[in-house]
N, C-alpha and C positions, 0 to 999 in steps of 0.2 A: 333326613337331618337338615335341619336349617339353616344358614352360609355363615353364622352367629356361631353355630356349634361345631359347624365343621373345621370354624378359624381354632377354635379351642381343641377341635379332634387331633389337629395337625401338628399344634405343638406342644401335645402330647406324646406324639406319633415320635414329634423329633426331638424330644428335650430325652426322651430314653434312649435314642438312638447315640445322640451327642455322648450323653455319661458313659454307657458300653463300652465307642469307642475310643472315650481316653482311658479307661480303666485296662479296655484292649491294648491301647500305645503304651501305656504307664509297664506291663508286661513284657511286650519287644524289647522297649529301650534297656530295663532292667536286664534280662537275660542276653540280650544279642553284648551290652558290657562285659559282661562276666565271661562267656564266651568265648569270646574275644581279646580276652585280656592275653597278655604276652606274647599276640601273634599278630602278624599282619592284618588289620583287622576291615581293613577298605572293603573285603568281598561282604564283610558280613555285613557292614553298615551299607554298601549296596543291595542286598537283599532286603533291608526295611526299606527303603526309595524307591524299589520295587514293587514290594507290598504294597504301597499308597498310591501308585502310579506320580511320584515325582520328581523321578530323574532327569528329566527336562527343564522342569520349574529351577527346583536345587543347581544345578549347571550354568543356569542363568545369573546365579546370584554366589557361588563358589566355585573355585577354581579345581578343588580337591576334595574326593569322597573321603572324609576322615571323622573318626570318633566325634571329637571337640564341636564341629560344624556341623555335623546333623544332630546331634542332640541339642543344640541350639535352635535348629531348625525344628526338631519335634517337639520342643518344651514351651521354651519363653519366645518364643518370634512372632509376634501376629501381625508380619505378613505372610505367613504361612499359613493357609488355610487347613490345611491338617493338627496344625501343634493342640498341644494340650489347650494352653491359656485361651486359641479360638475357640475351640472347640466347648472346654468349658463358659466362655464369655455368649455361646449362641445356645449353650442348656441355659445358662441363667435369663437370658432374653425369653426364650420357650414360660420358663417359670414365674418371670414376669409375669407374662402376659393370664399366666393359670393362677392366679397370687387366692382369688377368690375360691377357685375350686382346688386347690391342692391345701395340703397341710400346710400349717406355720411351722412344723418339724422341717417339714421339704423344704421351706423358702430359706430358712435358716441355714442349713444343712451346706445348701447348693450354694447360697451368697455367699456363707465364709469361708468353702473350698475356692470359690475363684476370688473373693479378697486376699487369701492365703499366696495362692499361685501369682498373683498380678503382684503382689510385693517380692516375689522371690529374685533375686540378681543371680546372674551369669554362676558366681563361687557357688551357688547352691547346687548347680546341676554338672558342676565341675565332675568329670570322670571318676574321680575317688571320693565323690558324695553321690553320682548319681542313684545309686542302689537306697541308700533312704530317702532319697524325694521321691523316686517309684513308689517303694514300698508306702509312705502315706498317703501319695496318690491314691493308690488301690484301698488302701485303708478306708477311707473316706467317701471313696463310689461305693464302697460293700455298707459302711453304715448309711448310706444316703437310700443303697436300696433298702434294706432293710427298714428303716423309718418307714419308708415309700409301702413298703410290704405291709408294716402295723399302722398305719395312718390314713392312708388314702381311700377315699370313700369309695367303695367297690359300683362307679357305673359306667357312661360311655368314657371317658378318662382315662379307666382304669383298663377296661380293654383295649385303646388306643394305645396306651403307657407300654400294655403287654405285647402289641404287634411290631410296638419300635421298637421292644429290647431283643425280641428274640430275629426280627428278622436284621438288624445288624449285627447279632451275635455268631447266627450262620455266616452271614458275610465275612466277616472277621475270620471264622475259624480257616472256611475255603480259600480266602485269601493266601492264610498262613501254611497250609497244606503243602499251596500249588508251589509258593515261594521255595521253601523249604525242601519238595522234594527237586525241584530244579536244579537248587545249591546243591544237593544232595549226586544230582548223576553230574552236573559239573565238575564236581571235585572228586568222585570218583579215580576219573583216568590219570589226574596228575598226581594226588597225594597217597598217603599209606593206607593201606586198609583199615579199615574198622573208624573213616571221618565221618563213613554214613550213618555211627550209629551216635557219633559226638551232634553231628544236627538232628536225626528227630529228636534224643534228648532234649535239647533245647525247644525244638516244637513242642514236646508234650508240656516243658515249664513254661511256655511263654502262655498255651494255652489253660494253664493252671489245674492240668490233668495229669501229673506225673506219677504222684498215688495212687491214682484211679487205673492208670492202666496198667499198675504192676498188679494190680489184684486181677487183674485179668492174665496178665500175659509176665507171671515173675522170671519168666528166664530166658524171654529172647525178647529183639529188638529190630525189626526187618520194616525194609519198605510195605510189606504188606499188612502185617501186624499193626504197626502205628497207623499209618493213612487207615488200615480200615477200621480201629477201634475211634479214631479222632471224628471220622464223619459218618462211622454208622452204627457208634453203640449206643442205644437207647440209653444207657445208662448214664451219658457222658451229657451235662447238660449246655454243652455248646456243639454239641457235634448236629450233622443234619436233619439224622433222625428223632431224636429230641428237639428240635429245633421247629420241624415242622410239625411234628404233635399238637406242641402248643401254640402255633400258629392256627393250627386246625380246630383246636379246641375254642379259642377266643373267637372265631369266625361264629360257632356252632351257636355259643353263649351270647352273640350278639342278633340271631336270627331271625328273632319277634321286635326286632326296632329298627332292621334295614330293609332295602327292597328286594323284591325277589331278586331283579335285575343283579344287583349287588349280588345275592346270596350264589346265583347260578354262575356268576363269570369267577367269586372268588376259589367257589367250589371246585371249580373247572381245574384252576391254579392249582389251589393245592394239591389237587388226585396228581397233575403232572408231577409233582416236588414228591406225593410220597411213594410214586412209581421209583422216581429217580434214586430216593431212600432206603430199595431196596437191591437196588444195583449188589450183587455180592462183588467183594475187594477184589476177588481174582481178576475178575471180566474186568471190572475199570482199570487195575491196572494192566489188563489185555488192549483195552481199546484205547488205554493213554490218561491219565492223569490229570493232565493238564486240560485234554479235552472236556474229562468229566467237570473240572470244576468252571471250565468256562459255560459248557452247560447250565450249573448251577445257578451259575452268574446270570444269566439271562431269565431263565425262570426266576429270580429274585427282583428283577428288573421289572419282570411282568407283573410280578403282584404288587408290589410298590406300585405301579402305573393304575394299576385296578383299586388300589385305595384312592390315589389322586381322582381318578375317574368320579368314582361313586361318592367319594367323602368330604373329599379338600376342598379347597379354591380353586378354580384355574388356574394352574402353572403349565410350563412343559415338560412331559413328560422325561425321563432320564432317558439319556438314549443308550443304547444297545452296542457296547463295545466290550473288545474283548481285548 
């Protein structure tokens, strides 16, 4: 690939990643609301600041974890580098730059969700509206894929497009797991029984799986059940094994246009991720949860590094924290 193509690889790679993850945030914020509504709700809105890793950043800039102030912080703030408005203002920059190789559906699509959001004021994501600015948020990343799904000319673009959504879509899920089941043995010891099954509920809606795993699992609801249908039901198309399929698949479908170099290290990559895929729920939650997904985390960290390697620009590598 020539350094022309690779500039266009990359922010393809990232303009899919971007929309995932506010479609991902637009979910949290919605659900951990609702949630939380009538009760103390500081722990829950520190489980999202968790999730992002920005409990430090947020600290700096508020004095108190509360509703009002992180959804401000996750919505309209750019200076938050996680909020939505950033995060959609660096898909449409990605889009920009693809304006000639993507659709005029997509350029449309993406410019008047973040015109949309860039106009929106503070009353709009007020607590007692936030649930419909989620909800068209989400709305709108689903028609944006979808256009993207019936428009987009099927070549390297299109398989770049597919390795940024799914491998921020794993990220996201494992994210929301490890958070979740953390809240989950936290509030164990101090509150009433039956709070662990009030948070994976919320896991399974935040990750927009709640139907899906009653068809699997209609009448119970256990730490072991959710974590293991969430990251390892095939079925489940954010979970890890799904996740890495199609990662696997888009590597295979690109094989007669990369270098072997390329083909062998990413190879390498994915066998680790779908060794790790087939981990059964008992053992990981035997050997820790938390460990598992940090695990993940790091192999997710490698194959990202091995696309920058083989495809990008020069950049620095992401580094390997847990």
């Amino acid at each position: 690939m020539d350094s022309l193509l690779s500039r266009f690889a990359e922010d393809a790679y990232w303009m899919a990643r971007y929309i995932e993850r506010v479609e991902s945030l637009a979910r949290i914020l919605s659900v951990t609301e609702s949630f939380g509504r009538g009760r103390e709700g500081g722990a829950d809105w520190l489980s999202v600041l968790k999730l992002f890793g920005d409990v430090n950043a947020y600290g700096e800039r508020f004095k108190e974890i509360e509703g009002r102030n992180v959804i401000k912080y996750y919505t309209l703030d750019k200076a938050s580098p996680n909020s939505i408005i950033n995060s959609l203002a660096l898909a449409r920059n990605n889009a920009r730059t693809l304006r000639h190789l993507i659709s005029v559906e997509m350029w449309t699509k993406i410019n008047t969700m973040y015109n949309r959001v860039s106009e929106a004021k503070a009353r709009d994501v007020a607590e007692t509206r936030l649930s419909a600015f989620c909800e068209s948020i989400k709305d709108e990343c689903q028609l944006f894929l979808g256009c993207t799904h019936n428009t987009l000319f099927r070549d390297q673009v299109w398989y770049f497009y597919r390795l940024g959504r799914f491998i921020e879509r794993c990220d996201q899920t494992t994210r929301l797991v490890d958070i979740k089941a953390r809240s989950v043995a936290s509030r164990k010891a101090a509150m009433a029984e039956g709070i662990d099954i009030s948070e994976w509920n919320s896991l399974l809606r935040a990750a927009g799986t709640y139907h899906g795993y009653l068809r699997r699992h209609p009448r119970e609801m256990t730490d072991l059940t959710v974590s293991g249908f969430v990251l390892f039901d095939p079925a489940f198309p954010g979970s890890l094994a799904f996740c890495t399929k199609e990662i696997s698949a888009v590597i295979e479908e690109m094989q007669p246009d990369i270098t072997e170099a390329a083909v062998r290290d990413l190879r390498r990559q994915i066998k680790r991720l779908e060794r790790i895929a087939k981990t059964p729920p008992e053992k990981m939650l035997e050997d820790g949860l938390h460990e598992f997904v940090d695990n993940v985390q790091l192999e997710l960290i490698g194959l990202h590094n091995d696309f920058s390697k083989h495809f990008f620009p020069v950049v620095e590598p992401l580094a390997e924290t847990t």
